[in-house]
C-alpha positions as CSV (number, residue, x, y, z in Angstrom):
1,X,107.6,10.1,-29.4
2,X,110.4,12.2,-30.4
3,X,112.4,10.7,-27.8
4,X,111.9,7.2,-28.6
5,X,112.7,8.2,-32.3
6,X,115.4,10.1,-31.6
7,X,116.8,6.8,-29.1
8,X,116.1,4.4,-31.7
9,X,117.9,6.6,-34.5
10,X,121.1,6.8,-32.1
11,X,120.6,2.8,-30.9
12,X,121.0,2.5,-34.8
13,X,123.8,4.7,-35.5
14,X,125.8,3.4,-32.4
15,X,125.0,-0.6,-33.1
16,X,127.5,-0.9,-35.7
17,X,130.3,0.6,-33.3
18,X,128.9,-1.5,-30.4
19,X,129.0,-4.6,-32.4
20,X,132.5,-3.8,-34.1
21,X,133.9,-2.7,-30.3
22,X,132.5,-7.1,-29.6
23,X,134.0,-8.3,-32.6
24,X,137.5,-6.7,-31.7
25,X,137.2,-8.0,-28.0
26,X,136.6,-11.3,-29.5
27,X,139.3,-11.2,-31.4
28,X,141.7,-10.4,-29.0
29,X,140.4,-12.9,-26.6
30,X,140.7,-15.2,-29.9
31,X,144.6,-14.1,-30.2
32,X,145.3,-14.3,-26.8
33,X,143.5,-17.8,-26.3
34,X,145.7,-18.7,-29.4
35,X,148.8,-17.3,-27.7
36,X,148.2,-19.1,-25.0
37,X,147.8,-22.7,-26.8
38,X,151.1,-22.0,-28.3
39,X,152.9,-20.9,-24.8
40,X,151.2,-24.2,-23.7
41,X,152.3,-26.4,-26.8
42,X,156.0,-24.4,-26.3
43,X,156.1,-25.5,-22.5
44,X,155.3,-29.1,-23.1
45,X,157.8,-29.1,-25.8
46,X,160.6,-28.1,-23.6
47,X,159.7,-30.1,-20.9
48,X,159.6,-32.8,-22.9
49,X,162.8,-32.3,-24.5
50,X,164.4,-31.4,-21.1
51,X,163.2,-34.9,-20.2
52,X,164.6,-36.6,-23.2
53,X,168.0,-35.0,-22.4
54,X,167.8,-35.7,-19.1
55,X,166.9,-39.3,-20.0
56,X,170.2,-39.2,-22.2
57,X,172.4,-38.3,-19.4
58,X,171.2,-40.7,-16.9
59,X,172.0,-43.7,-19.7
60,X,175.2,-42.3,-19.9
61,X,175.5,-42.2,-16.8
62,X,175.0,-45.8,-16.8
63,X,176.6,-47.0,-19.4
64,X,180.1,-45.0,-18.1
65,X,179.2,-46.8,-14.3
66,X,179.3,-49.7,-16.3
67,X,182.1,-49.9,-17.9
68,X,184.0,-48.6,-14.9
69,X,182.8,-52.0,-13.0
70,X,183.8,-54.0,-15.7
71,X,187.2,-52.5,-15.8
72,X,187.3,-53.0,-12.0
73,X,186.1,-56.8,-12.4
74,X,189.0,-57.0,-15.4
75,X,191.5,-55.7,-13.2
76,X,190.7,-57.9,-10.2
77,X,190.8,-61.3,-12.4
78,X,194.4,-59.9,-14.0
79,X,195.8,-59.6,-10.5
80,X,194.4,-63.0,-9.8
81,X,195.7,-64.4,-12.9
82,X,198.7,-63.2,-12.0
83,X,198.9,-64.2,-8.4
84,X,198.4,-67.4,-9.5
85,X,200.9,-67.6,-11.8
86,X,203.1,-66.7,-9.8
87,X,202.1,-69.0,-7.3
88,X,202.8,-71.4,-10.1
89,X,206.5,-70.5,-10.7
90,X,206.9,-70.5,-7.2
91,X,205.9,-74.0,-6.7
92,X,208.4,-74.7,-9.3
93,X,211.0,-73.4,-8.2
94,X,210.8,-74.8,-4.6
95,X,210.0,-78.6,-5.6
96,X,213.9,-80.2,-7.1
C-alpha cells in the first residue's frame, strides 16, 4: 500500500514536469511547423519572382528580335527604293 502511495505521490509530483516537457515539444514542433510554412511561402516567392523576371527577359527578348527584323525589312525596301530609282535615272538618261 505504501508503494502504491508512495507511486502515486511521485506520478503527482512528476505530472507537472511530464506535461510541461509535452507542452515544450509542442511548441517546438509548433515553431518548427511555422518555420517551415514560412521557408515554403519564401520558396514560392522566389520562384515566382524568378519566373516573373525570367518572363521579362524573354519579352525583351522579343521585342529587341523584333525590331532587329523590322530594321532588316526597312533596310531591304531602302535598297529597293533605291535600286529603283536608279533604274529610273538610268532609263532617262539612255532614251534621247
Amino acid at each position: 500500500m505504501r508503494k502504491a502511495i508512495l507511486l502515486v505521490t511521485l506520478f503527482a509530483l512528476a505530472w507537472p514536469v511530464l506535461a510541461d516537457e509535452g507542452q515544450r515539444d509542442s511548441l517546438n514542433d509548433s515553431r518548427q511547423r511555422n518555420q517551415l510554412q514560412r521557408d515554403v511561402s519564401s520558396d514560392r516567392a522566389t520562384t515566382i519572382e524568378r519566373r516573373q523576371s525570367l518572363n521579362r527577359s524573354e519579352h525583351r527578348d522579343e521585342r529587341f528580335d523584333e525590331r532587329q527584323r523590322r530594321e532588316r525589312q526597312l533596310k531591304r525596301s531602302q535598297r529597293r527604293l533605291e535600286d529603283s530609282q536608279r533604274e529610273l535615272r538610268n532609263q532617262r538618261n539612255q532614251s534621247p
